[in-house]
C-alpha positions in Angstrom: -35.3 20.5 18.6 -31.8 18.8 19.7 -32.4 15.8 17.7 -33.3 18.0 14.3 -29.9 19.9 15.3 -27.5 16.8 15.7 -29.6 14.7 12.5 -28.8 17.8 10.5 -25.0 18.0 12.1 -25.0 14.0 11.0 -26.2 15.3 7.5 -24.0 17.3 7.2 -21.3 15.6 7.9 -21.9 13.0 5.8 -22.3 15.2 2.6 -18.8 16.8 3.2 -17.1 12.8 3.8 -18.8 12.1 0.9 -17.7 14.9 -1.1 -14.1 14.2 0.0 -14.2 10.6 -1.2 -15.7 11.8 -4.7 -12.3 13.6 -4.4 -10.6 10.7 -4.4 -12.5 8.6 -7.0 -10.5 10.0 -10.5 -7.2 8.8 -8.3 -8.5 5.5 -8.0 -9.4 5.3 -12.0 -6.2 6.5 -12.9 -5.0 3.5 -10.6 -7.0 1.1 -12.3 -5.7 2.1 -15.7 -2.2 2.2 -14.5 -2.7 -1.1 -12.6 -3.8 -3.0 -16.0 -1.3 -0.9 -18.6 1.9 -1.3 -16.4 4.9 -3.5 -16.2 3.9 -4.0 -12.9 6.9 -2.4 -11.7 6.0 0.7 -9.2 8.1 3.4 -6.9 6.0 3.7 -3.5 7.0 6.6 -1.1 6.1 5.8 2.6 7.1 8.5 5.8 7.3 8.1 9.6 6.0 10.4 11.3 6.5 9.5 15.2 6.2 5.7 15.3 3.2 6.0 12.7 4.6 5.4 8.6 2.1 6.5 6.1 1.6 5.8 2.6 2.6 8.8 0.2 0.0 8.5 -2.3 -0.2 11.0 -4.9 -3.4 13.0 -5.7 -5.1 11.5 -2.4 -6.8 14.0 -0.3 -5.7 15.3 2.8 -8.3 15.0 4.2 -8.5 11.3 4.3 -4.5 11.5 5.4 -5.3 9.2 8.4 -6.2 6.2 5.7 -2.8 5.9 4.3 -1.6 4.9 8.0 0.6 1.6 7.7 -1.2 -0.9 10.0 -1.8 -4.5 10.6 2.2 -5.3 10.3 3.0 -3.2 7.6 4.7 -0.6 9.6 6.6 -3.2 11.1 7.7 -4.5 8.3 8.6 -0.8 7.3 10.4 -0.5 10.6 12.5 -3.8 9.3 13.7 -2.5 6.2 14.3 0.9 6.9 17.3 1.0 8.8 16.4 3.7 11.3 15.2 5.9 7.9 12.2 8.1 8.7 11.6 8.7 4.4 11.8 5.8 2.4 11.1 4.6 -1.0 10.5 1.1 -2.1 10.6 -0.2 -5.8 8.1 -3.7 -5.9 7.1 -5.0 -8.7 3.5 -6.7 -9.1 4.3 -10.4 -10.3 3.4 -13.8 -11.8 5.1 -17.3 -9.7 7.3 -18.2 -13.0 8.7 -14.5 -12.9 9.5 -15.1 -9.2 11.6 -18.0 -9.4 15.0 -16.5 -10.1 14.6 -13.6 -7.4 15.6 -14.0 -4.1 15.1 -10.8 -2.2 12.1 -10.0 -0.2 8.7 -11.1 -1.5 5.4 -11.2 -0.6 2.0 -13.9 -1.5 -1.1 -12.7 -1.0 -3.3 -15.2 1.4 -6.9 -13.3 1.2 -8.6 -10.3 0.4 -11.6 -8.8 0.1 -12.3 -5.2 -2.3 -13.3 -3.4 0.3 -11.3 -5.1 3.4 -7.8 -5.2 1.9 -5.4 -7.7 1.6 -3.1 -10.2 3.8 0.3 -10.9 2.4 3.2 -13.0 4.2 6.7 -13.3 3.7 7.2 -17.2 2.2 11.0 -17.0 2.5 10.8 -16.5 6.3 12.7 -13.0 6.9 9.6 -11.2 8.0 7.4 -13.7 9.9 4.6 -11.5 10.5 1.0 -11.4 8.6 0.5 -8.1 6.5 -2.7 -6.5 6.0 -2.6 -4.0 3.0 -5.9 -1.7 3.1 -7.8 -0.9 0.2 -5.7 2.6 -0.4 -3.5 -0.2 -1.7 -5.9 -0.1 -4.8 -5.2 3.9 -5.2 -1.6 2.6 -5.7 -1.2 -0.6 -7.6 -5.1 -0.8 -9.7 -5.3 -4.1 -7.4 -4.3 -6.6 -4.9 -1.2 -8.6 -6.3 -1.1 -12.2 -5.5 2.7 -11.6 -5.7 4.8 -8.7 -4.9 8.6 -8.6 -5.3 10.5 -5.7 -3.3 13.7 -4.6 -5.3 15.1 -2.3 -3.8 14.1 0.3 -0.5 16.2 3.8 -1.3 19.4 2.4 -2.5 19.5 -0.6 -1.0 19.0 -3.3 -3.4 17.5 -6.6 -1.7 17.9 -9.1 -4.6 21.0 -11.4 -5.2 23.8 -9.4 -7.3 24.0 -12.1 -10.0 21.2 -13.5 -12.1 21.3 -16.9 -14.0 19.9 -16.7 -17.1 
């Protein structure tokens, strides 16, 4: 009888995950659409909470909170540009190589991904030397995996060069 219990415990749970992540599914449309009508250009909340940063992203259940943890050298790289901030806000804009050429703040190139493993991005210019893996919440955000993204500014501080050559 304690294997019907804990199968239909297993069940169960399964059926509530799943109806959590049907929750989540009209965000990630919405993203899509957004993602392919855009000027690419995008305003992405993140908050620290302890050492942890998370990801703000809106209309994602709470109950999958724990997803939009900033791993795998994100929060590092968080932790680099905040300046001891615990809420900040970064403007990046989703790029081609011939928009990039002129823009000399922080950037990042995608190396790999996978749809349902993420993405690894590095830092060509050399400021942030550390791999960062962005997980597939990144999709809820941006529609898709850049394989350029250009970070403006983080709250008011702007991270490109003052004067532009056109």
């Amino acid at each position: 009888m304690s294997n019907f219990k804990s199968y239909f415990k297993d069940c169960v749970s399964v059926f509530k995950n799943a109806r959590v992540y049907a929750k989540a599914l009209p965000v990630l449309v919405k993203a899509f659409y957004r993602g392919r009508t855009s000027n690419g250009v995008y305003d992405i909340s993140f908050t620290k909470v302890g050492k942890k940063w998370y990801c703000d992203v809106p209309g994602f259940p709470k109950e999958l909170f724990e997803h939009t943890l900033m791993v795998g050298g994100a929060s590092n790289f968080l932790d680099y540009y905040s300046r001891g901030e615990s809420k900040i806000v970064a403007t990046i804009r989703a790029t081609t190589e011939e928009e990039e050429k002129f823009f000399c703040g922080s950037r990042l190139h995608k190396i790999s991904s996978t749809l349902t493993g993420g993405a690894f991005y590095k830092d060509p210019s050399g400021n942030f030397n550390e791999e960062i893996w962005l997980c597939p919440v990144t999709l809820f955000l941006l529609g898709k995996y850049p394989e350029r993204i250009l970070i403006y500014k983080i709250n008011k501080n702007y991270l490109h060069c003052p004067i532009f050559i056109e």
